[in-house]
Each structure stands twice: as structure tokens, then as C-alpha cells.
DRENDO-1510 file (C-alpha; in Angstrom, 1 decimal, always signed):
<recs>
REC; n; res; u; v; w
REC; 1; UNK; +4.9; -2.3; -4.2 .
REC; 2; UNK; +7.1; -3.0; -7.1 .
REC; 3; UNK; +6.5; -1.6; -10.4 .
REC; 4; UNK; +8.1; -2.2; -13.7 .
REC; 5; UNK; +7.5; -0.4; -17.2 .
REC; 6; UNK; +6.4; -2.7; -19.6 .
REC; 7; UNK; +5.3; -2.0; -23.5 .
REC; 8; UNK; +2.5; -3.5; -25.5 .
REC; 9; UNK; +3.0; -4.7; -28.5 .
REC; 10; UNK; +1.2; -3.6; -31.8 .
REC; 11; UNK; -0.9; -7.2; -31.0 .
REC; 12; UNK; -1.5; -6.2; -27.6 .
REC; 13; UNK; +0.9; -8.6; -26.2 .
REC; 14; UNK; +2.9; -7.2; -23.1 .
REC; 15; UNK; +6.3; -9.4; -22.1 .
REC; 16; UNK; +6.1; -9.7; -18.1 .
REC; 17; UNK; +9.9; -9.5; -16.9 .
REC; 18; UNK; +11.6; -13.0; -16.1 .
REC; 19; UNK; +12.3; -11.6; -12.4 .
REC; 20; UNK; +8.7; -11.0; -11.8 .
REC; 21; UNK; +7.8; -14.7; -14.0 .
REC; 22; UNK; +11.0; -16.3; -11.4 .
REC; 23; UNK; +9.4; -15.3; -8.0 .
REC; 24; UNK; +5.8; -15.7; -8.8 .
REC; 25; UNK; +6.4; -18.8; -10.2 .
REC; 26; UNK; +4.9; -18.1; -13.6 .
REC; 27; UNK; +6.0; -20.4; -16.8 .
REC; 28; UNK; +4.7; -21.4; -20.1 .
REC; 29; UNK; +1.1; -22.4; -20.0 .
REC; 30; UNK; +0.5; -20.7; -16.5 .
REC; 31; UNK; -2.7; -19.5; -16.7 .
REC; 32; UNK; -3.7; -15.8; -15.7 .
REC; 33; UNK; -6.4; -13.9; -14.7 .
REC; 34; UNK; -7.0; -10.6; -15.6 .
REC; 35; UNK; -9.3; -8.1; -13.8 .
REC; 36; UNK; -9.8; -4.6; -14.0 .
REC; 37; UNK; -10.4; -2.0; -10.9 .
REC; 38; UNK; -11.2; +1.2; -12.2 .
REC; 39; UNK; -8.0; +2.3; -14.0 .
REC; 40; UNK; -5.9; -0.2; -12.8 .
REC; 41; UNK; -5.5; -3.8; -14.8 .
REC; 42; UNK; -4.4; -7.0; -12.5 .
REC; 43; UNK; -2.7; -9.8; -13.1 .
REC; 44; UNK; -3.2; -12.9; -11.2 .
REC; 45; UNK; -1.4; -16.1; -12.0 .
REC; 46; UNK; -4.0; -18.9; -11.4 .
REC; 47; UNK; -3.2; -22.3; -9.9 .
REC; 48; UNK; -4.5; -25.3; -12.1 .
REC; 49; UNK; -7.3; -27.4; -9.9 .
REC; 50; UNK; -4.7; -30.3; -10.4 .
REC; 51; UNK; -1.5; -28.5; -8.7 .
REC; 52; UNK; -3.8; -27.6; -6.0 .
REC; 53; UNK; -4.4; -31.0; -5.2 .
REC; 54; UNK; -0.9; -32.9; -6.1 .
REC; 55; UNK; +0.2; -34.2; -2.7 .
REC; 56; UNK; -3.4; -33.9; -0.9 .
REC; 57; UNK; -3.0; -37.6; +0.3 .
REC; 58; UNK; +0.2; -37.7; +0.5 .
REC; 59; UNK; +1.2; -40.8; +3.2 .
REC; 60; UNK; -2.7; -41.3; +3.6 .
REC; 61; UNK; -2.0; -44.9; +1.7 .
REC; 62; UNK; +1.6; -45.9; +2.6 .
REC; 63; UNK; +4.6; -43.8; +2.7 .
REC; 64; UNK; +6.2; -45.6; -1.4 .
REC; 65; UNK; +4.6; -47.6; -4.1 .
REC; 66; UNK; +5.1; -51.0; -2.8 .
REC; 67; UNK; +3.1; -50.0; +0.2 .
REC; 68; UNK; +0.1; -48.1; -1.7 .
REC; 69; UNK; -0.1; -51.2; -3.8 .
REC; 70; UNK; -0.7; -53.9; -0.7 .
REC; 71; UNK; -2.9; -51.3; -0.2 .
REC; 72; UNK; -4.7; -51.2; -3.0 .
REC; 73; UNK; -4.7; -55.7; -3.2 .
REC; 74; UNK; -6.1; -55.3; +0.4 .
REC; 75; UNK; -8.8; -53.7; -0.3 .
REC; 76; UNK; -9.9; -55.2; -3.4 .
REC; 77; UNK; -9.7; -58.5; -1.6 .
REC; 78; UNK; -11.8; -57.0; +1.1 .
REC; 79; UNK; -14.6; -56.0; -1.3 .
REC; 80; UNK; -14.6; -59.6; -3.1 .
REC; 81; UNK; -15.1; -61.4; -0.1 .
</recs>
């Protein structure tokens, strides 16, 4: 475990340090959730829904544009017919 001494502000703000934001991956707007065990409070960067699922069908529909958009044409001229 790594520990690091941090000090909260007058408004309760607490600056985490840039190594710890660098290899958690944590920038502006990441979202955090805080929980608390007894004495202990924990931080947990939380994923957005939308990261989570960037990539999911990744090749499922061609492997560039031009072939996700024949596609796409294929199968709305399937579902006129």
C-alpha cells in the first residue's frame, strides 16, 4: 500500500497528488465514489456507463466507416423489402 499525506482545506476540499491522478487514470470530471469502513474513508474513481461500453462492438459491423455504412444500406434495404 501506498500512502500519501494530504490536507483538507477550510472547504473540505482535499487535492489528490497528480502521481496518484496519472496512474489511476483520474482527470477533470472523473467521477468518485466515496465510502466509508469504520475509520477509514475510500476513494474509488468510477467508470462512466459510456467508457465502459466505447469499443463493445468494435469489428461486429465492418472493420472502417465505409464498411459499417454498406452495412447499415443493407439492412435497411432488407427491412423495406
Amino acid at each position: 500500500m501506498i500512502t500519501d499525506n494530504v490536507t483538507v482545506s477550510n472547504r473540505g476540499y482535499i487535492i489528490l497528488p497528480a502521481r496518484i491522478r496519472k496512474e489511476m487514470n483520474i482527470k477533470s470530471g472523473t467521477k468518485i465514489l466515496l465510502s466509508r469502513e469504520d475509520n477509514k474513508i475510500i476513494l474509488q474513481p468510477v467508470s462512466s456507463f459510456t467508457e465502459k461500453l466505447s469499443g463493445l462492438t468494435t469489428g461486429s459491423f465492418g472493420e472502417n466507416a465505409d464498411h459499417v455504412k454498406e452495412y447499415i444500406d443493407k439492412e435497411r434495404k432488407d427491412r423495406s423489402v
